[in-house]
C-alpha positions as CSV (number, residue, x, y, z in Angstrom):
1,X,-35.2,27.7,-3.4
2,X,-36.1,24.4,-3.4
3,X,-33.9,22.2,-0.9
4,X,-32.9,19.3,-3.3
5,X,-30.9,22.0,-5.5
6,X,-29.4,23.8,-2.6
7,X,-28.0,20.2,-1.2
8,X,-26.9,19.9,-4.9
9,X,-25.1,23.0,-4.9
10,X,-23.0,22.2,-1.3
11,X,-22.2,18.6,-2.9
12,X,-20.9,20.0,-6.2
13,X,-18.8,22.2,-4.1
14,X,-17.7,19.3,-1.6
15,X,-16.6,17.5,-4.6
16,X,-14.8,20.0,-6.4
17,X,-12.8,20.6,-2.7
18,X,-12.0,16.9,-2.6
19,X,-10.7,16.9,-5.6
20,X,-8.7,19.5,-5.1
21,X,-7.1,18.0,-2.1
22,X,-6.2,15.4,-4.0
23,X,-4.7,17.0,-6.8
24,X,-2.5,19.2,-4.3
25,X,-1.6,15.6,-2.4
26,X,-0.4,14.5,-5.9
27,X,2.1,18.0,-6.6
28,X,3.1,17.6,-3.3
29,X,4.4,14.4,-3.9
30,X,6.1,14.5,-7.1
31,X,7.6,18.1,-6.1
32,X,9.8,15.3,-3.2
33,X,9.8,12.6,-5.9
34,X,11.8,15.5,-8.2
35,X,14.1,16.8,-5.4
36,X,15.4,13.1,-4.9
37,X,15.7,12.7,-8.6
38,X,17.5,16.0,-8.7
39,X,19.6,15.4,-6.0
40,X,20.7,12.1,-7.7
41,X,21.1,13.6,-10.7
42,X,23.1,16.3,-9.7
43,X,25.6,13.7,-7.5
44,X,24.4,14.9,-4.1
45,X,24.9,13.3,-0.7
46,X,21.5,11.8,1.0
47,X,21.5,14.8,3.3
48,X,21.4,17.3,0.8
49,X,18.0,19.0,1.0
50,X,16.8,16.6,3.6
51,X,15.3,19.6,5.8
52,X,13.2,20.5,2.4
53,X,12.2,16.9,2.2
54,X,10.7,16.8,5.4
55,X,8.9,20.2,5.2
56,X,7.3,19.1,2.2
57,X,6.5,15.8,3.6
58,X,4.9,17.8,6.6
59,X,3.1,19.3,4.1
60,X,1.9,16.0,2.6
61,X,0.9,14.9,6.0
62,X,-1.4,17.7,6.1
63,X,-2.6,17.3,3.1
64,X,-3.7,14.0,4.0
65,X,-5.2,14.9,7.3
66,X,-7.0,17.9,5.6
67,X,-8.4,14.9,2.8
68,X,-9.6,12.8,5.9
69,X,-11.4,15.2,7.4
70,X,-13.4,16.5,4.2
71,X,-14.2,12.8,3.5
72,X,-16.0,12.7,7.1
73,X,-17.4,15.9,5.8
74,X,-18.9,14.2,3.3
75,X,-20.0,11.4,5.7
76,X,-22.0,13.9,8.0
77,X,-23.6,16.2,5.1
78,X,-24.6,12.6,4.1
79,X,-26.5,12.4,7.3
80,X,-28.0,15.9,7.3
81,X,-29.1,14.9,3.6
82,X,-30.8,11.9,5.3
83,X,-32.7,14.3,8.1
84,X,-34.2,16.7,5.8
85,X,-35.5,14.0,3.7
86,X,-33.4,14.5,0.4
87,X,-33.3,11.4,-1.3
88,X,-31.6,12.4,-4.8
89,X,-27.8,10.9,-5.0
90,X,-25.2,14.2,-4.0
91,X,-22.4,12.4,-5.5
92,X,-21.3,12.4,-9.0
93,X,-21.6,9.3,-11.4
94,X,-17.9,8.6,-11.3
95,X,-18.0,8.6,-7.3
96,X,-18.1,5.3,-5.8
97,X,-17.9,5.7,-1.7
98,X,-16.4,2.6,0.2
99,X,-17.0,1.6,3.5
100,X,-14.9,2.2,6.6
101,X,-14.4,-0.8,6.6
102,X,-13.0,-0.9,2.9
103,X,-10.6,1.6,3.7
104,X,-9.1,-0.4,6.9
105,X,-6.7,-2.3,5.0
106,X,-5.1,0.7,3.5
107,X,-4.7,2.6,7.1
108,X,-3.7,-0.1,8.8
109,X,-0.7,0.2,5.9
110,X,0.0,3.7,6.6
């Protein structure tokens, strides 16, 4: 098989894993958001579920590490795409990467 549409098949896959990184980030954090809302709702002191709170923002955390490191990933099968002398675009057309340095801003936030 011809290498262009094997490197095709690993980015669609890479793709569909970031995504669905993302989308689990995104349940993860409206499953706190609706233990806060519930725990207003129902009249509850602050400290009520706080243990779950914090297991699920664990979670989160991991989620985000896990997101990070398929993103660099990305980077290096970038690279590799570079050494064997694929030049077609792996990413999709609603993909736009950013720099390291466009994403400085944002960490230095976190």
């Amino acid at each position: 098989m011809e290498k262009v549409f094997v490197a095709k098949r690993v980015a669609a896959r890479l793709r569909v894993s970031e995504h669905s990184i993302d989308a689990a980030l995104v349940d993860a954090t409206e499953v706190v958001a609706e233990i806060i809302r519930a725990r207003k709702e129902l009249g509850l002191a602050a400290n009520v579920a706080d243990i779950a709170i914090a297991k699920a923002s664990a979670a989160i955390a991991a989620l985000s590490e896990a997101r990070t490191a398929m993103v660099a990933s990305h980077a290096d099968l970038a690279e590799v795409q570079s050494r064997l002398g694929i030049r077609t675009r792996m990413d999709g057309p609603e993909e736009k990467l950013e720099t390291p340095a466009g994403n400085a801003a944002l960490r230095e936030v976190a």
